[in-house]
C-alpha positions as CSV (number, residue, x, y, z in Angstrom):
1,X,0.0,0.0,0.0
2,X,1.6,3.2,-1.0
3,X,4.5,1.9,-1.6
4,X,6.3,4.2,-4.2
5,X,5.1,7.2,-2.0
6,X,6.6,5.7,1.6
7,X,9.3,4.9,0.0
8,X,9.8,8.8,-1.3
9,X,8.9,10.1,1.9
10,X,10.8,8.0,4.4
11,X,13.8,8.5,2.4
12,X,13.3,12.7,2.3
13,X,12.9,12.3,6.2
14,X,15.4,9.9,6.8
15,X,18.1,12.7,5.4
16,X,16.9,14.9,8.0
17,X,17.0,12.9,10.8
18,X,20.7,11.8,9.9
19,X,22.0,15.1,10.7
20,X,22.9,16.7,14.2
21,X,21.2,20.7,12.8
22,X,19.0,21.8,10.6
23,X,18.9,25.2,8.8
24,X,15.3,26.3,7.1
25,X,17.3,26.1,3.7
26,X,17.6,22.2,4.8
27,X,13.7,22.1,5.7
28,X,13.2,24.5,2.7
29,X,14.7,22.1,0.5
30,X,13.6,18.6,2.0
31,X,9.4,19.4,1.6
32,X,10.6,20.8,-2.1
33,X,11.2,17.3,-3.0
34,X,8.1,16.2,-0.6
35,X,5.9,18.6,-2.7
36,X,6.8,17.0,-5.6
37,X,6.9,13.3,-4.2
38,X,3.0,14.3,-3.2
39,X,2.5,15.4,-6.9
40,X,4.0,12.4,-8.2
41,X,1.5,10.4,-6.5
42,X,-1.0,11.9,-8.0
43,X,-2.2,14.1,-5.2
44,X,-4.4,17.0,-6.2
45,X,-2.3,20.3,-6.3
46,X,-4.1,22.3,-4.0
47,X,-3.9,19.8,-1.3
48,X,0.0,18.9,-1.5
49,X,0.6,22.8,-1.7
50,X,-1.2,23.7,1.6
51,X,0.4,19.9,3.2
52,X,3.8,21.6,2.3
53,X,2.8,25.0,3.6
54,X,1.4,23.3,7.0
55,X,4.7,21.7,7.7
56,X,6.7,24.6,6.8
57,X,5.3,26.8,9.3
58,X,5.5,24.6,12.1
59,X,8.9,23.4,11.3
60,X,10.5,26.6,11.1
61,X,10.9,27.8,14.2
62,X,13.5,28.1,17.7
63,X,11.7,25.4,18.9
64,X,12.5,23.2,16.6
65,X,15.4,24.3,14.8
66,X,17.8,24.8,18.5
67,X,15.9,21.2,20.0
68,X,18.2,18.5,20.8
69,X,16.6,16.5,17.7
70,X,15.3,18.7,15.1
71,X,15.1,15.8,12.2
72,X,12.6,13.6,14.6
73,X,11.1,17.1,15.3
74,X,9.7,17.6,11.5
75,X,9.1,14.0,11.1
76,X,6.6,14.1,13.9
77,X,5.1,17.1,12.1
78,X,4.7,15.6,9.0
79,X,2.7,12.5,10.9
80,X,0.7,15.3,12.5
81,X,0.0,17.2,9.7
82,X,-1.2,13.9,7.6
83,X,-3.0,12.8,9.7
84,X,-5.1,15.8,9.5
85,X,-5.0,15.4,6.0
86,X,-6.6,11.9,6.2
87,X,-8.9,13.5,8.9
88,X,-12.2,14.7,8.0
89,X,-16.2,14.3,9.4
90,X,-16.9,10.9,11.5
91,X,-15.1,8.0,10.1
92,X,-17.3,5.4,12.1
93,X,-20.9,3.8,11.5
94,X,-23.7,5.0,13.8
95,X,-25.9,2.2,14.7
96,X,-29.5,3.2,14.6
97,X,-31.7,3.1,18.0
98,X,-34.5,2.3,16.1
99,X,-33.8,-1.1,13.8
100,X,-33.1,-1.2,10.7
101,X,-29.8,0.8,10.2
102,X,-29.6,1.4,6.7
103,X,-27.0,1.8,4.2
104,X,-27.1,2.4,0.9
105,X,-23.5,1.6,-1.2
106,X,-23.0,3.7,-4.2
107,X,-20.6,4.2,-7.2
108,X,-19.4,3.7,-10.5
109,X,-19.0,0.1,-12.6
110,X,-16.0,-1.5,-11.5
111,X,-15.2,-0.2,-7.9
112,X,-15.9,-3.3,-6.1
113,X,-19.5,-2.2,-4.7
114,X,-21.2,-5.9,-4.7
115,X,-17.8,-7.3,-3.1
116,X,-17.3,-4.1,-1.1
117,X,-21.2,-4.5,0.2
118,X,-20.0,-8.5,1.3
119,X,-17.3,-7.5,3.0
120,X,-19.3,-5.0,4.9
121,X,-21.6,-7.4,6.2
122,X,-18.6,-9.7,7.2
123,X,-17.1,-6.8,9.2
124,X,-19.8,-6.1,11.1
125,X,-20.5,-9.4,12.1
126,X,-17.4,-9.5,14.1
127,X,-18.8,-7.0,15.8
128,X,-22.0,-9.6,16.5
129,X,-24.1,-7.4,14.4
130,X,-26.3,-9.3,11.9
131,X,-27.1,-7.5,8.1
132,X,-29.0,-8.3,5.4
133,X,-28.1,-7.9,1.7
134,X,-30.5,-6.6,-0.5
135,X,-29.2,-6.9,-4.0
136,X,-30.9,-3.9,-6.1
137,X,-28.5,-3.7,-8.7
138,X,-31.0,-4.9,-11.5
139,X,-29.1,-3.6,-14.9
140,X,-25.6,-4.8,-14.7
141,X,-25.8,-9.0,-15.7
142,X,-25.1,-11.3,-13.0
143,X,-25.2,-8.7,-10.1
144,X,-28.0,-10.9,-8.1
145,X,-26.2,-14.0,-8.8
146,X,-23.1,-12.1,-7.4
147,X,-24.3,-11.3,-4.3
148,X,-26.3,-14.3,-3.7
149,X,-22.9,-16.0,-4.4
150,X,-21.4,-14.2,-1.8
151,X,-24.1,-14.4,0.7
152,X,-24.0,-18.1,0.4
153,X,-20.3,-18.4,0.9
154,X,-20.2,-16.2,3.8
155,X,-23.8,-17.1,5.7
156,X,-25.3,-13.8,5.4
157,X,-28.4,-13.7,4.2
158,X,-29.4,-11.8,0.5
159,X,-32.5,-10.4,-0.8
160,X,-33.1,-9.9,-4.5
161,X,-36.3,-10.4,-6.2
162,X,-36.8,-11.2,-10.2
163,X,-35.6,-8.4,-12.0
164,X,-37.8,-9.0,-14.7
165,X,-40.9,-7.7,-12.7
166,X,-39.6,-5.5,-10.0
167,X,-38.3,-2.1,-10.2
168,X,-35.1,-0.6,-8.1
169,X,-37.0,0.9,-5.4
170,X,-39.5,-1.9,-4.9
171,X,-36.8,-4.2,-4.1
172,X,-34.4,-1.8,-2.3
173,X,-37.6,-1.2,0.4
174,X,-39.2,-4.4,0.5
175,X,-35.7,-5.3,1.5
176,X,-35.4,-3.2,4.5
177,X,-38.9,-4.3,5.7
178,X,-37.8,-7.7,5.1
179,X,-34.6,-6.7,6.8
180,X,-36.8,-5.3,9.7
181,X,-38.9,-8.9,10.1
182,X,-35.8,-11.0,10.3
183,X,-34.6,-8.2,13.0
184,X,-31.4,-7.4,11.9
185,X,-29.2,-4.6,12.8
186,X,-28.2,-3.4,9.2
187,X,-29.8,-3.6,5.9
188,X,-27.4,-3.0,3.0
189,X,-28.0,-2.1,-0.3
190,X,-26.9,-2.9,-3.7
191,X,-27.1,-0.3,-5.7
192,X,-26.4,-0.2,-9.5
193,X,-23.4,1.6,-11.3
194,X,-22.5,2.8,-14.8
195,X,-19.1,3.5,-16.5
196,X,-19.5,7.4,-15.8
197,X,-22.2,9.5,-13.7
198,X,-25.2,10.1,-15.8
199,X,-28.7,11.4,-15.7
200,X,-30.3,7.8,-15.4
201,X,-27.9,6.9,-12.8
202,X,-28.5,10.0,-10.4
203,X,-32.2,9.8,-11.1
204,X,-32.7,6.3,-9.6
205,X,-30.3,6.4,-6.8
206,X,-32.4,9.9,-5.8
207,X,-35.4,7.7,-5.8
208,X,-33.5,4.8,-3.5
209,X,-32.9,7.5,-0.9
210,X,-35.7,9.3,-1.0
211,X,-37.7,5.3,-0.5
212,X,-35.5,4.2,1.9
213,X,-34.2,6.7,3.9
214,X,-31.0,5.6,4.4
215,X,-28.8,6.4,7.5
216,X,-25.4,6.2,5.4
217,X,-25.1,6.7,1.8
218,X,-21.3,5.3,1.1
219,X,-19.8,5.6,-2.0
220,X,-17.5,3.1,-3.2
221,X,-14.2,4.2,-5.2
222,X,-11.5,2.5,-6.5
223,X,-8.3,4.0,-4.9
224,X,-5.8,3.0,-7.9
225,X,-8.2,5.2,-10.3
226,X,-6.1,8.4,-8.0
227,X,-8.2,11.6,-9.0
228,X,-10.7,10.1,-10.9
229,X,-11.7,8.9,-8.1
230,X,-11.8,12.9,-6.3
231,X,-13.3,13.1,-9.5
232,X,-16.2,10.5,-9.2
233,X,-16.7,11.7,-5.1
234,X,-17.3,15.2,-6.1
235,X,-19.9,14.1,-9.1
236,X,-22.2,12.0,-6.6
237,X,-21.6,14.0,-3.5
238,X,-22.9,16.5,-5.7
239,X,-26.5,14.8,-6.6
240,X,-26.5,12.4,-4.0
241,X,-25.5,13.7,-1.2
242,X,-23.1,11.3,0.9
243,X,-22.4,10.4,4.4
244,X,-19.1,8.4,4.2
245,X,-16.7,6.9,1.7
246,X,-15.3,3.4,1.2
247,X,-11.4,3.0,-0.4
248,X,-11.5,-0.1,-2.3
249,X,-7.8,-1.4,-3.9
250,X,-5.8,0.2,-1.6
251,X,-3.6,-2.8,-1.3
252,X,-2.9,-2.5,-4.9
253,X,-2.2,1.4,-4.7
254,X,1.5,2.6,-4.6
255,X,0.4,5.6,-5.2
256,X,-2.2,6.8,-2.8
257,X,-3.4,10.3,-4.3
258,X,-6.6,9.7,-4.2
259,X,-7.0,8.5,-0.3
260,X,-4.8,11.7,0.5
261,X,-6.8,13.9,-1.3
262,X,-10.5,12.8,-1.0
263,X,-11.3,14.4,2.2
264,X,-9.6,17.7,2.0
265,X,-11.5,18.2,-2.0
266,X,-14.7,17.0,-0.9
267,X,-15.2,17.3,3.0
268,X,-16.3,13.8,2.8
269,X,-14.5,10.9,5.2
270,X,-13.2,7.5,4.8
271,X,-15.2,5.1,6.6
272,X,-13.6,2.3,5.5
273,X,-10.9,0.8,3.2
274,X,-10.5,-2.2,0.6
275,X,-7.1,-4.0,1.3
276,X,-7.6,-7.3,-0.2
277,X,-9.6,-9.5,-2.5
278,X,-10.1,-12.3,0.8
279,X,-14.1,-11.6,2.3
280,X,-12.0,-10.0,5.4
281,X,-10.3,-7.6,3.4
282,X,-12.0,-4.2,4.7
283,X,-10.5,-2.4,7.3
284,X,-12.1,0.3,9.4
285,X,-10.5,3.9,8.4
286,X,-8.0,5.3,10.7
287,X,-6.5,8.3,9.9
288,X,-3.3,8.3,12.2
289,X,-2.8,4.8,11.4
290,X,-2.3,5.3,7.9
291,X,-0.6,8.2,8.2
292,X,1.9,5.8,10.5
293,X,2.2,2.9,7.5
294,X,2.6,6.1,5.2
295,X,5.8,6.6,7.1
296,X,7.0,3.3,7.4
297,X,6.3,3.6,11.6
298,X,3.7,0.7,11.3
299,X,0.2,0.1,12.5
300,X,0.7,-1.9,16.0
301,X,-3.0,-1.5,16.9
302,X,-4.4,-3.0,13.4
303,X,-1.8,-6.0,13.5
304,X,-3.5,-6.6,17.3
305,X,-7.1,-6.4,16.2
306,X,-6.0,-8.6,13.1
307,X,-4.2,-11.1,15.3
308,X,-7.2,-11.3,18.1
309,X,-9.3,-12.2,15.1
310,X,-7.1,-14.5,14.1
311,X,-5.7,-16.7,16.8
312,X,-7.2,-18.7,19.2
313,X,-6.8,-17.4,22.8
314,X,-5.8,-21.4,24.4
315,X,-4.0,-22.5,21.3
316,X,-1.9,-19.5,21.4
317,X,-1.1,-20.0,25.3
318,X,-0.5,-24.4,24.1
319,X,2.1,-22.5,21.2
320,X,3.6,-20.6,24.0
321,X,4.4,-23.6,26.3
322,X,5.8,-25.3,23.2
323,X,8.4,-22.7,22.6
324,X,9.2,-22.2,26.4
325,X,10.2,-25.7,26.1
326,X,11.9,-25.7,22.7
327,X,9.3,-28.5,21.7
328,X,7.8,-26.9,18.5
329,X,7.4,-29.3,15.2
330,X,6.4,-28.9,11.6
331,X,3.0,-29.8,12.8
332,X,2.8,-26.5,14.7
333,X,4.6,-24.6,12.5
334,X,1.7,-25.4,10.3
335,X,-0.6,-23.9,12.5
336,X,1.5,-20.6,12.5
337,X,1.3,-20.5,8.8
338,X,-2.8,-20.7,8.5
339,X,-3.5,-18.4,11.7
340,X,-1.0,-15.7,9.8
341,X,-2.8,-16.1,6.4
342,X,-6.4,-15.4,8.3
343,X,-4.7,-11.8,8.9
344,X,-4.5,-11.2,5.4
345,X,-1.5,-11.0,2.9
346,X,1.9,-11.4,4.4
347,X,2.8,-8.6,2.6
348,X,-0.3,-6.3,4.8
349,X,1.1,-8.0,8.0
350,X,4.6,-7.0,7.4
351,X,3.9,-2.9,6.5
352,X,2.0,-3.0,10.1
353,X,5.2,-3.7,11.9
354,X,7.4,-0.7,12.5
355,X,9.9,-0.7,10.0
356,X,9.3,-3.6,8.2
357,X,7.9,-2.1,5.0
358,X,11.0,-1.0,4.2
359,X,13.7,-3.4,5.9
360,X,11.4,-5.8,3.1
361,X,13.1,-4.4,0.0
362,X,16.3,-5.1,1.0
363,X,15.2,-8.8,1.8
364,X,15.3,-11.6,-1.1
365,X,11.3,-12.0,-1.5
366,X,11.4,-15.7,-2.1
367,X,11.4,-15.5,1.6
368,X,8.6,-13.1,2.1
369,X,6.0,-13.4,-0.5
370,X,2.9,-15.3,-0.5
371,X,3.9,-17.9,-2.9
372,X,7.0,-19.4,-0.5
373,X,4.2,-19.3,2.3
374,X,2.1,-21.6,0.0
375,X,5.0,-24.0,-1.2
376,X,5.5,-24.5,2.7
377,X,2.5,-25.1,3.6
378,X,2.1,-27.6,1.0
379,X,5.7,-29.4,1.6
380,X,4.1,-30.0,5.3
381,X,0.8,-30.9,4.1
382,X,2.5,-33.9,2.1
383,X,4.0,-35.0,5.1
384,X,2.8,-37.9,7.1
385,X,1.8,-36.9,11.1
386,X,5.0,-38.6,12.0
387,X,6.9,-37.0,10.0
388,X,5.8,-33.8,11.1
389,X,6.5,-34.0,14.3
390,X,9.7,-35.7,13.6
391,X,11.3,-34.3,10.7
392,X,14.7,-35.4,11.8
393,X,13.4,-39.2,10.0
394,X,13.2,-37.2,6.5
395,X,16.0,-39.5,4.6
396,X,16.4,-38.7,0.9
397,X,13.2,-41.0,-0.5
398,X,11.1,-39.3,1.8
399,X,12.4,-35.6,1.0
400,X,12.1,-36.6,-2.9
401,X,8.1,-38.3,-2.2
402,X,7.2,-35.0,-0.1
403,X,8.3,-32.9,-3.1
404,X,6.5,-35.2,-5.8
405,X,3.3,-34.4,-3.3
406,X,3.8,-30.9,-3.0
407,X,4.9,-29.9,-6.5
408,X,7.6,-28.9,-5.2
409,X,11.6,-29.6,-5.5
410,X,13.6,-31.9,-3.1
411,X,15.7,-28.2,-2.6
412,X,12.5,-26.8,-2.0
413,X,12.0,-29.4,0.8
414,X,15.3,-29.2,2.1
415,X,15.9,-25.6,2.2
416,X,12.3,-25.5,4.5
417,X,13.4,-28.5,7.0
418,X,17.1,-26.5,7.2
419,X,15.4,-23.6,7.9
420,X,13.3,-25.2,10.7
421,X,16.3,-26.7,12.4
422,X,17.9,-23.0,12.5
423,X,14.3,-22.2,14.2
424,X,14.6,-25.4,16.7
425,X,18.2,-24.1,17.8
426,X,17.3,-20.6,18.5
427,X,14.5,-21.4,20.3
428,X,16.1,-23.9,22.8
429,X,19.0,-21.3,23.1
430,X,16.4,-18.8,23.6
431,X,14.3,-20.9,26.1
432,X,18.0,-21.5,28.3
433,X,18.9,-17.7,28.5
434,X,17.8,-15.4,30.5
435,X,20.0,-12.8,29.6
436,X,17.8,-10.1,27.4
437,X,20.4,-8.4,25.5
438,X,21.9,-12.2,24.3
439,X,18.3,-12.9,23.3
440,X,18.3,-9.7,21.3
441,X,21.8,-11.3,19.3
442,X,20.2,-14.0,18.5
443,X,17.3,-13.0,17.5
444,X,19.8,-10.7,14.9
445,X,21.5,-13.4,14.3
């Protein structure tokens, strides 16, 4: 996420914070080339001019200039001030105190709104909140069958009728009075989309909302689109007005303009963002926190709600035991693997660990992208139990059999199980010591 631009920004900042003063012409020149980092990322002028101008005037001054550590000075400002960039309205979801809640996705063909409106529902059932879908998206071809899809796969119930005989609004409030009888706590719609914003399109969403009365009206944009997508918020907040906005792609974004300027254009927030094509891949919107992956500073609180989701509260304190006593095998390293990939993409875990984003990019990848994590999983998989949990009995038939099972390569195989031995060791030298700062070289190590 963002990639390109955190890896523009850290590196301006990182300049700053290498030396012992700073002058304003050093500040001057540093947010020159943030300025046009910001432009090169597609962020709208106006926005990346008064960002620039923000910084400025609180960085140059005594009290940061003459401080003991002027560089971490300005980068703190820079957090600040993009975070209140990000910032904008109320980025959370009232729930109603009178049931149904209802929330009305719009947007343009192609933003992800039928997959967006899943993944929704999804969300807020980790919070134990129950939603109907109500699929009223009745022009584009297989948008029902879509949703209904979707529904099925993820136990949430849908609501569509035949298209053939109902009309937009019929469905989108016989929905939310079906929505009402099965006592749920939200009813989200399905809208339909077009390529661009026309009169047809505004016309019938006007008559959804004016039917419905929706609490939210959320549009859905596609993030990598950058100000086309400022574009598309401005053209329906415009006829429709709207409460919230959903980010969908951001995963696939290296750019981010258009989640940096959204808000400021259109006085609109981010209630939530896309970061994934997995049914768990929407995130609630946190401004601070994505100003802190912008930066490469990481997004501790995220990683914890994504690993309490994850990971099972007694297996994790059995997987504790087992390291205490150096006693881990294949079998639980297994386990590891799958409660990681329920977090999302290893890729999303790693930018929400301080620094890791960019320590990454001077890592070889084969041992940090998804496809090694699937090769492992299936080199363990084509082991037997025993084997698992006593990999030290892998001879070379076995090694080449494990390989033929996985697809794999018998250096595929034994690359893993010399990898896992370096793990053993450093855990049973870890569980003898009781020094911290030896912990800390091996761990380095």
């Amino acid at each position: 996420m963002f990639e390109n631009l955190t890896e523009r920004l850290t590196g301006i900042l990182n300049k700053l914070t290498s030396k012992g003063r700073l002058t304003e012409g050093d500040i001057d020149e540093a947010l020159s080339l943030v300025r046009r980092s910001l432009l090169e990322a597609d962020v709208n002028f106006r926005v990346a001019r008064d960002f620039v101008a923000a910084v400025k005037e609180r960085a140059i001054g005594s009290d940061v200039l003459e401080s003991l550590s002027p560089g971490q000075q300005v980068v703190k400002i820079v957090q600040e001030e993009l975070t209140n960039l990000l910032s904008g309205g109320d980025h959370s979801l009232t729930l109603s105190s009178q049931p149904v809640t209802t929330i009305m996705l719009v947007g343009l063909q192609g933003s992800g709104k039928t997959t967006t409106a899943a993944k929704l529902a999804l969300h807020l059932r980790r919070q134990n909140h129950k939603s109907l879908l109500i699929a009223a998206d009745l022009r584009r071809p297989a948008a029902i069958q879509q949703l209904e899809t979707l529904g099925k796969q993820l136990d949430i119930p849908v609501y569509s009728e035949d298209p053939k005989s109902s009309t937009v609004v019929q469905v989108a409030k016989n929905g939310v009075e079906k929505a009402r009888q099965l006592g749920v706590n939200w009813a989200i719609i399905d809208t339909g989309g077009r390529l661009q914003i026309d009169e047809d399109l505004m016309k019938e969403l006007g008559e959804v909302k004016k039917a419905v009365n929706p609490h939210e009206v959320l549009l859905v944009v596609d993030a990598m689109t950058g100000q086309e997508a400022v574009n598309a918020a401005e053209g329906f907040h415009a006829q429709v007005p709207l409460t919230g906005l959903i980010m969908s792609k951001m995963d696939g974004d290296a750019r981010g303009g258009a989640a940096l300027s959204i808000t400021r254009v259109t006085g609109i927030p981010i209630k939530f963002m896309g970061v994934g094509e997995r049914p768990d891949g929407l995130e609630a919107f946190h401004p601070d926190r994505l100003a802190s992956r912008i930066l490469a500073m990481g997004d501790i609180l995220t990683l914890i709600e994504k690993a309490q989701d994850a990971v099972d509260e007694k297996q994790a304190e059995e997987m504790e035991k087992k390291f205490r006593q150096a006693s881990f095998d294949l079998e639980d390293f297994l386990t590891q693997i799958q409660s990681v990939k329920k977090m999302g993409s290893l890729s999303s875990v790693m930018e929400m660990i301080p620094g890791m984003s960019q320590l990454s990019k001077r890592m070889p990848m084969g041992d940090l992208d998804d496809g090694r994590i699937e090769r492992i999983e299936a080199i363990i998989r084509s082991m037997t139990p025993q084997e698992r949990q006593r990999p030290e009995i892998l001879n070379g038939s076995r090694r080449r059999r494990i390989s033929r099972g996985s697809g794999t390569t018998p250096q595929d195989v034994n690359q893993l199980l010399n990898q896992f031995k370096q793990t053993q060791k450093l855990m049973k030298q870890m569980a003898k010591s009781r020094n911290p700062m030896a912990l800390m070289k091996m761990l380095k190590g």
